[in-house]
Backbone bond lengths (Angstrom), bond angles and torsions (degrees), N, CA, C in turn:
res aa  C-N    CA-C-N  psi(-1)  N-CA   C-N-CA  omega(-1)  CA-C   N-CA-C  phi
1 X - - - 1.435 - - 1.529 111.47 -
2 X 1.374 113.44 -23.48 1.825 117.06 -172.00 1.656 92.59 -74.59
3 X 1.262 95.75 -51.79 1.912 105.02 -177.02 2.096 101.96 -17.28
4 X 2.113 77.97 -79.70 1.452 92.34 -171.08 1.425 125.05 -52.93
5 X 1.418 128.94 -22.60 1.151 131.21 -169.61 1.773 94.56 -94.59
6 X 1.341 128.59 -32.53 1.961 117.57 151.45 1.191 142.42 -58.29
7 X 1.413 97.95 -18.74 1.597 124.82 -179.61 1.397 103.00 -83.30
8 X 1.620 116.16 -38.26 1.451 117.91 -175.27 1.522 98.71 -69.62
9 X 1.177 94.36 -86.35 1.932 113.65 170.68 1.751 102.04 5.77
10 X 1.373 114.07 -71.55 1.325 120.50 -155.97 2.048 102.59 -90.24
11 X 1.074 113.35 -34.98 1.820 108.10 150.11 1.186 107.00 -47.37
12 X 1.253 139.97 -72.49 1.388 134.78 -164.74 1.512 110.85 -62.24
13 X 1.684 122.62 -36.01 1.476 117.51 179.69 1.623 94.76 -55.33
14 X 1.358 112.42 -56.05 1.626 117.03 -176.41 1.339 124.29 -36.29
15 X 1.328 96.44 -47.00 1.787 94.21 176.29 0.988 136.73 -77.86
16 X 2.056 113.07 -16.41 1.497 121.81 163.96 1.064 113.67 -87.88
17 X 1.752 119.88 -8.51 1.713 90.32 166.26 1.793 108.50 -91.23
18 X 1.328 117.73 -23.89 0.932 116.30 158.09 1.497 128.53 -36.77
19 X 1.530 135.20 -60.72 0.857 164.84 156.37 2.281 106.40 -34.02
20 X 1.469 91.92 -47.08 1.668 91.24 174.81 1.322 117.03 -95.03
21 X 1.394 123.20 -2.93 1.585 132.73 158.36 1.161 119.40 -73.56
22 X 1.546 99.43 -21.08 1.704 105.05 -179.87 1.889 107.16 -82.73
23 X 1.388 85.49 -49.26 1.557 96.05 -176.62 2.075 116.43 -54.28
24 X 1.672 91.62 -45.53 1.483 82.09 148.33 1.203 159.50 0.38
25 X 1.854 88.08 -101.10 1.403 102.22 -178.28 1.269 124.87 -83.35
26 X 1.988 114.21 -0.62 1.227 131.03 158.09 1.448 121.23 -55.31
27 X 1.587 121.37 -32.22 1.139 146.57 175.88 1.770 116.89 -73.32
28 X 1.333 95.21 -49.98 1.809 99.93 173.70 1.382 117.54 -87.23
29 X 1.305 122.27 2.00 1.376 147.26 -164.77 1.697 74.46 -93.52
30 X 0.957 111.70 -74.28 1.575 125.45 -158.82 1.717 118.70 -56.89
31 X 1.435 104.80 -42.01 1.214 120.32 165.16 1.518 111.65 -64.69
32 X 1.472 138.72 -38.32 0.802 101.86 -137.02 1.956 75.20 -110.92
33 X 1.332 125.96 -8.80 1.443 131.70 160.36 2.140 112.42 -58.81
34 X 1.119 104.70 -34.24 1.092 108.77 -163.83 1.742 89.26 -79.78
35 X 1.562 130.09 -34.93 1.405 121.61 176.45 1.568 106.98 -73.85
36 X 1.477 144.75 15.54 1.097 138.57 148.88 1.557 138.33 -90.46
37 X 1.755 77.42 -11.55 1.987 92.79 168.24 1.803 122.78 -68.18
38 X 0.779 108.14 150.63 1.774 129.30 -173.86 1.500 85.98 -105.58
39 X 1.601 95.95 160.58 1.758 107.52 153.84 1.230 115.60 -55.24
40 X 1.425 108.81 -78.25 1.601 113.05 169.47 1.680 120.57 5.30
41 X 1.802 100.73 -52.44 1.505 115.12 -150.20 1.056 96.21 -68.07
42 X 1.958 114.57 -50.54 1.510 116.18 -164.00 1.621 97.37 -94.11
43 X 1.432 131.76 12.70 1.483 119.35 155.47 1.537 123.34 -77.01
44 X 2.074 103.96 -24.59 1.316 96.43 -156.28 1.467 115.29 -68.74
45 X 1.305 131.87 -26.56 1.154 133.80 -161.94 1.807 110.42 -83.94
46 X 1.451 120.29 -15.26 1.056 122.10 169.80 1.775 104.70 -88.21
47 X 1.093 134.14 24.93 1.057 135.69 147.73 1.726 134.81 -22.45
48 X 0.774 144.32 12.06 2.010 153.70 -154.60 1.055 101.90 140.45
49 X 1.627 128.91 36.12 1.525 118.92 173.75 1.489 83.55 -131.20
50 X 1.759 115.42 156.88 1.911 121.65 168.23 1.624 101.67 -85.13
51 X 1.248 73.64 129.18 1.693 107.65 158.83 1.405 122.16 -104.43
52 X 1.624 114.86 175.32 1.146 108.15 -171.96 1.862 89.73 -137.92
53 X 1.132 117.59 130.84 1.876 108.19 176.21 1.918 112.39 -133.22
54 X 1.118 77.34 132.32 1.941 96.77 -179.14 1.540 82.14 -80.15
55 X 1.651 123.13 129.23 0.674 126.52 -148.84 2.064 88.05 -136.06
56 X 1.217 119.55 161.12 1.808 104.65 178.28 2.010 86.32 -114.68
57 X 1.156 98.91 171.01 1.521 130.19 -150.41 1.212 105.26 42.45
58 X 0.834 156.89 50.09 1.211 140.06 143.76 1.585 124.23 86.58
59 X 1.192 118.89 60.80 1.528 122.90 -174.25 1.190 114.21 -39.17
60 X 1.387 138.15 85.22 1.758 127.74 163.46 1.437 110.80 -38.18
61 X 1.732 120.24 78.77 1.246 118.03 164.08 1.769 103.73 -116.15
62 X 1.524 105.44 -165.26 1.586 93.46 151.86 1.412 134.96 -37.59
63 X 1.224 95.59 -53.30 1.634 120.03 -156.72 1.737 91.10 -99.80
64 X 1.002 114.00 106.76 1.962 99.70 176.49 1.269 125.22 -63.47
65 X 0.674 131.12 124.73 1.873 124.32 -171.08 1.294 101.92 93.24
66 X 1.252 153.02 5.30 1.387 148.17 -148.94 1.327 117.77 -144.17
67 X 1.075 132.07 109.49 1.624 150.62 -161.68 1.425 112.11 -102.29
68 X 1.239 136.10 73.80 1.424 132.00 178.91 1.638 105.67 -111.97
69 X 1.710 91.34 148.91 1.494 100.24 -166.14 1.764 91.33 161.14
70 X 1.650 95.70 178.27 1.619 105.79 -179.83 1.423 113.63 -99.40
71 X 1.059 110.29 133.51 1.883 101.05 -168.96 1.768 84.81 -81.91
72 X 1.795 90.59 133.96 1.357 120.29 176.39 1.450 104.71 -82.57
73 X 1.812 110.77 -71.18 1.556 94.65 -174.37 1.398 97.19 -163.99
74 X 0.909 130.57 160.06 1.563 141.62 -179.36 1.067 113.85 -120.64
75 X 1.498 109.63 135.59 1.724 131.76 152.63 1.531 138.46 -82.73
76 X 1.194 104.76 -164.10 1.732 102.66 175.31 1.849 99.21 -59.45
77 X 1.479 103.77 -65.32 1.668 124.12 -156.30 1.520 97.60 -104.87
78 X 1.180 140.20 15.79 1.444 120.96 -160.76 1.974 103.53 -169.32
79 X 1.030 104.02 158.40 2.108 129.50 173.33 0.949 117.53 -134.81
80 X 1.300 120.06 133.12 1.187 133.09 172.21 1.260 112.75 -112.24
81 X 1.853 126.13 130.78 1.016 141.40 -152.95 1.286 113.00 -137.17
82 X 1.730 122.43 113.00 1.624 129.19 178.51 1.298 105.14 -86.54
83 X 1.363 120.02 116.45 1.426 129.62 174.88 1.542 112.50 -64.59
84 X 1.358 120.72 -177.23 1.510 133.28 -162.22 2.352 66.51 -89.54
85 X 1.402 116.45 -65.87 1.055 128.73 -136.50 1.717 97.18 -80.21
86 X 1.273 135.27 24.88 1.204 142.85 -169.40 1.312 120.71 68.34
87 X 1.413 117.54 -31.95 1.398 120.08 -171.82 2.183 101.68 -53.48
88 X 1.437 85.04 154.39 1.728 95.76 167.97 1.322 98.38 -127.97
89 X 1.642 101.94 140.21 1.510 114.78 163.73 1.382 114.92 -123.65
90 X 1.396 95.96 127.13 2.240 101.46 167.80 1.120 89.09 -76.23
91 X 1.850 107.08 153.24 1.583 119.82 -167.82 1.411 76.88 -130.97
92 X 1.421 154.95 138.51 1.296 154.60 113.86 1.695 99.61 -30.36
93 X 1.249 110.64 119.52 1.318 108.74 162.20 1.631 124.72 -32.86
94 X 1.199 110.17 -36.72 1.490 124.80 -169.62 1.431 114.25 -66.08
95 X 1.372 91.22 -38.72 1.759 92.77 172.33 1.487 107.11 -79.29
96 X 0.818 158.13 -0.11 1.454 154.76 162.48 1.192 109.20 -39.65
97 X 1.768 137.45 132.16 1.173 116.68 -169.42 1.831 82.95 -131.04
98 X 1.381 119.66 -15.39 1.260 124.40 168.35 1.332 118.39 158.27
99 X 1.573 126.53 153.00 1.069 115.91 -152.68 2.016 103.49 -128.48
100 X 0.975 93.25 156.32 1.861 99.61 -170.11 1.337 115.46 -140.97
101 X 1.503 117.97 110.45 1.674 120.18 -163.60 1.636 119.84 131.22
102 X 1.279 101.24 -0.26 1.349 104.16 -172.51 1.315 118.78 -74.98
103 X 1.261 124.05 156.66 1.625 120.09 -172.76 1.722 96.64 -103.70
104 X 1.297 97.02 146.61 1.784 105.71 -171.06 1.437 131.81 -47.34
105 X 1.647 116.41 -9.35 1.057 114.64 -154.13 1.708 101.83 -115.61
106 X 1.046 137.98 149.39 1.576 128.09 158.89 1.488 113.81 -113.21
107 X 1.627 90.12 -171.72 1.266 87.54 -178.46 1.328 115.77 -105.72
108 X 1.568 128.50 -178.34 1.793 112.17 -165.96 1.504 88.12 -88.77
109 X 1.424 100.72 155.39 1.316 132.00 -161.40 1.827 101.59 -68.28
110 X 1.344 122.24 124.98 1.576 136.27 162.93 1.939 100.87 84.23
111 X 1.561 112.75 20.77 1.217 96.10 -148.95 2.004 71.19 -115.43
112 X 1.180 108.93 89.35 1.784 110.17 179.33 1.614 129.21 -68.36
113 X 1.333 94.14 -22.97 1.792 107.95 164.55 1.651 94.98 79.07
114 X 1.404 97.72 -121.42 1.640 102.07 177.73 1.016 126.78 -51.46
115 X 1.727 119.67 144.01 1.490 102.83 153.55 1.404 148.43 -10.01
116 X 1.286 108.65 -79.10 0.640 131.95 169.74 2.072 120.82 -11.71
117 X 1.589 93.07 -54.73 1.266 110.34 -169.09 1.618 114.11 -63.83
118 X 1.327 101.17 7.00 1.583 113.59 -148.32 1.624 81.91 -116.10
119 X 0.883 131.23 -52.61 1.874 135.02 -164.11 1.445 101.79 -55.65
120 X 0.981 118.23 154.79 1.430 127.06 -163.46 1.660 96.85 -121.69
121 X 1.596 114.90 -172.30 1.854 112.87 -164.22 1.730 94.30 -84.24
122 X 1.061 115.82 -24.41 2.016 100.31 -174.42 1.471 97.34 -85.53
123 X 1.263 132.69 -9.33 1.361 123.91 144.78 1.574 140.17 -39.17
124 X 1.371 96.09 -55.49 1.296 137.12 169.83 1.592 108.34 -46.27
125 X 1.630 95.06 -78.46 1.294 110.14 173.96 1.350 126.64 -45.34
126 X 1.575 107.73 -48.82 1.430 117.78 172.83 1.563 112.81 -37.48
127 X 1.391 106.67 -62.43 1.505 117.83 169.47 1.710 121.34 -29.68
128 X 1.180 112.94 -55.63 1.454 136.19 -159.12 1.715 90.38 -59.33
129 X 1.695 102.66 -59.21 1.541 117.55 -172.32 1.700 107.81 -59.22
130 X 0.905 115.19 -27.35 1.138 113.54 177.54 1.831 128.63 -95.45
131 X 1.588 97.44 7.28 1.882 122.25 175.32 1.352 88.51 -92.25
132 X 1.707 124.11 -48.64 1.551 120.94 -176.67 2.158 90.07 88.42
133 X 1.223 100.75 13.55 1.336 103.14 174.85 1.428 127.95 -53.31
134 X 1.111 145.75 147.94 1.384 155.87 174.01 1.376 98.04 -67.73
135 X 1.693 145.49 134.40 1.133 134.14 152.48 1.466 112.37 -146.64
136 X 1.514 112.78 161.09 1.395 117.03 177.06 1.274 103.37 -89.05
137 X 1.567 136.74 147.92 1.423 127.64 145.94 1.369 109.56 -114.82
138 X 1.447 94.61 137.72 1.517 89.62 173.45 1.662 111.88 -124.50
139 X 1.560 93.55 134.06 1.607 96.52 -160.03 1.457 109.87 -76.92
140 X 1.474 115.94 176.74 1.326 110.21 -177.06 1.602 126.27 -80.43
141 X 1.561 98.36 1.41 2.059 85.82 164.75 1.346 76.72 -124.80
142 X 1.577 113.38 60.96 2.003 88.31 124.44 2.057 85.37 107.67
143 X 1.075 94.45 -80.88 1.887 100.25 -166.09 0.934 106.91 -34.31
144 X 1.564 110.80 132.72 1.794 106.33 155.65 2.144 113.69 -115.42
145 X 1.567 91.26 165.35 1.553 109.67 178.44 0.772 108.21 -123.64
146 X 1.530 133.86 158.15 1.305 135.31 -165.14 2.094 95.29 -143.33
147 X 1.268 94.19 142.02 1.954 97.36 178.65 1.659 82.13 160.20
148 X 1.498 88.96 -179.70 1.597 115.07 167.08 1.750 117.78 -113.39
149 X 1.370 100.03 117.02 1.935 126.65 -175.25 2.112 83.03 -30.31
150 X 0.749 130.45 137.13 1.855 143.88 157.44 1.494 96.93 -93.64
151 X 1.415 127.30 -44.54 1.602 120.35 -149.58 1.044 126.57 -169.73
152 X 1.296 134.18 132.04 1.577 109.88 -154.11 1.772 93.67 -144.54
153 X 1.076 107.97 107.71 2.238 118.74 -175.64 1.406 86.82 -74.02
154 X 1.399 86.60 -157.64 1.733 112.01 -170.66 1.318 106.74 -84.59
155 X 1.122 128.26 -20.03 1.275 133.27 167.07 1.343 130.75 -145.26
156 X 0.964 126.38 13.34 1.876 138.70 146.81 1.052 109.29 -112.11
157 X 1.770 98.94 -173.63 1.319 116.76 172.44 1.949 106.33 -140.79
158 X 1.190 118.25 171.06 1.586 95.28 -167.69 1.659 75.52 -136.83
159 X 1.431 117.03 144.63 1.996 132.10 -154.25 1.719 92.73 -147.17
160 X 1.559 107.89 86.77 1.413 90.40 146.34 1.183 132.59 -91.82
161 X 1.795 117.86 131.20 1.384 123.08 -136.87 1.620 78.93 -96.36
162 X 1.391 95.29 163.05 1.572 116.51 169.52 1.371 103.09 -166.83
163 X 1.264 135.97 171.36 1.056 156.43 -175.00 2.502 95.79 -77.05
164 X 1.473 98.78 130.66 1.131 116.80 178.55 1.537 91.15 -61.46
165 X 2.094 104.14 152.22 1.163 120.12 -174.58 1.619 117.32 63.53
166 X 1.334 119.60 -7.87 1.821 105.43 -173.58 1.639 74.04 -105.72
167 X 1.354 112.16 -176.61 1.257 142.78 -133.39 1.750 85.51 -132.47
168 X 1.796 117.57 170.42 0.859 80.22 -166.18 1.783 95.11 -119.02
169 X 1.038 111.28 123.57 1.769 97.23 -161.73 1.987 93.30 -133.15
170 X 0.788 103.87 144.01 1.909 110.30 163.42 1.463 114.45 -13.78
171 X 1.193 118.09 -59.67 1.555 113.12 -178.73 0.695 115.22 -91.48
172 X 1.519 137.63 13.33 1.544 143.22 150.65 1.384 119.82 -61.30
173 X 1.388 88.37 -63.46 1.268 95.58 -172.15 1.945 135.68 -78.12
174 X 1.284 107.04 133.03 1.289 100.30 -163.73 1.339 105.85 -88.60
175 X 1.483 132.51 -29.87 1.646 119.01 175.89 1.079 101.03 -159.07
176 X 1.549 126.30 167.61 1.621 134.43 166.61 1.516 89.69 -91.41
177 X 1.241 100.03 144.75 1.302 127.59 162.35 1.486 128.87 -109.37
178 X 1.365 148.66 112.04 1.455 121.11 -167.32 2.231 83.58 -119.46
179 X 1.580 89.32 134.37 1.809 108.83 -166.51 1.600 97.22 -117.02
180 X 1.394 115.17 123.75 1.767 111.12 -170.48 1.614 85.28 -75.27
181 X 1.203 107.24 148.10 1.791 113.94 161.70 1.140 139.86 -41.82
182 X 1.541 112.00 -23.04 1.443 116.73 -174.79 1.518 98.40 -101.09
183 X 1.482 118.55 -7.86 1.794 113.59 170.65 1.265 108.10 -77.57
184 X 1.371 130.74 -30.08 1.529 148.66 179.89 2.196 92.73 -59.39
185 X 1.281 96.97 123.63 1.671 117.31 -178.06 1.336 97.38 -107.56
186 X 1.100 107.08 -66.45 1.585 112.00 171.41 1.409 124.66 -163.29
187 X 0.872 123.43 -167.83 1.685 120.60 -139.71 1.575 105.88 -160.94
188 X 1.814 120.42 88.62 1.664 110.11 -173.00 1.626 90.80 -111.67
189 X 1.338 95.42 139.48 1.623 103.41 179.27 1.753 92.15 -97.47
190 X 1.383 96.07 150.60 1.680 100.24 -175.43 1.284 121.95 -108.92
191 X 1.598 115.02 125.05 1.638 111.76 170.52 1.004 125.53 -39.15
């Protein structure tokens, strides 16, 4: 009977260290998967759900610095964000200063799914120029301009400014502006 009750004893030590080797390497498994994630990865799944984003220069919203709205859709470098108030803003990834609202889960790491996820911000932009849309930009210390994007190179964008709400016609507009991309903070096209 001593046998069986040592035989047990030392099966059972076996199976909890067994059991905590597992738990382990479930853990460093995890750590070391979780250092292959991108933003992107843990943005994609909050896709049609509101977020909230600390935003750099200073977003002229309610909240200053503060980006709330439903994430529309994401790119390589950039988010797009539906306000409570209709407006949409492209976020350059870069300006992201941090984000609040996310649901727990991401997506697996480099795995972009749609198109979409693949287009980069002069993509984006390209698009915008080609709505002939009204938009605000607001640069990265802070200032904003108001016109519709004309053109967007490999690394600018060219903004003839006009006064928000007019349309964009010759006597609107008071000057071209050409803004390198990485001065661009963010970008709300206007209802």
């Amino acid at each position: 009977m001593r046998w069986e009750a040592l035989f047990a004893d030392l099966e059972a030590q076996w199976e909890a260290a067994e059991a905590a080797e597992l738990t382990a390497e479930v853990a460093e498994r995890a750590r070391r998967e979780a250092g292959y994630l991108r933003l992107a990865d843990r943005l994609r799944p909050a896709v049609g759900h509101p977020v909230r984003l600390d935003v750099s220069a200073g977003y002229p919203g309610p909240e200053r610095g503060t980006l709330a709205g439903r994430l529309v859709a994401l790119g390589a470098d950039w988010l797009l964000v539906a306000e409570a108030t209709g407006a949409e803003t492209l976020v350059p990834l870069r300006s992201v200063l941090g984000v609040r609202g996310l649901p727990g889960e991401s997506a697996p790491p480099g795995h972009e799914g749609r198109v979409g996820a693949r287009l980069d911000l002069r993509y984006a932009l390209r698009g915008l120029a080609r709505d002939r849309s009204g938009c605000q930009v607001v640069l990265a210390d802070g200032r904003t301009v108001t016109g519709t994007v004309d053109r967007v190179g490999a690394d600018f964008l060219e903004l003839a400014e006009h006064p928000p709400g007019e349309y964009r016609r010759p006597r609107a507009v008071r000057e071209g502006r050409l803004i390198p991309l990485p001065a661009v903070a963010l970008l709300r096209r206007l209802p």
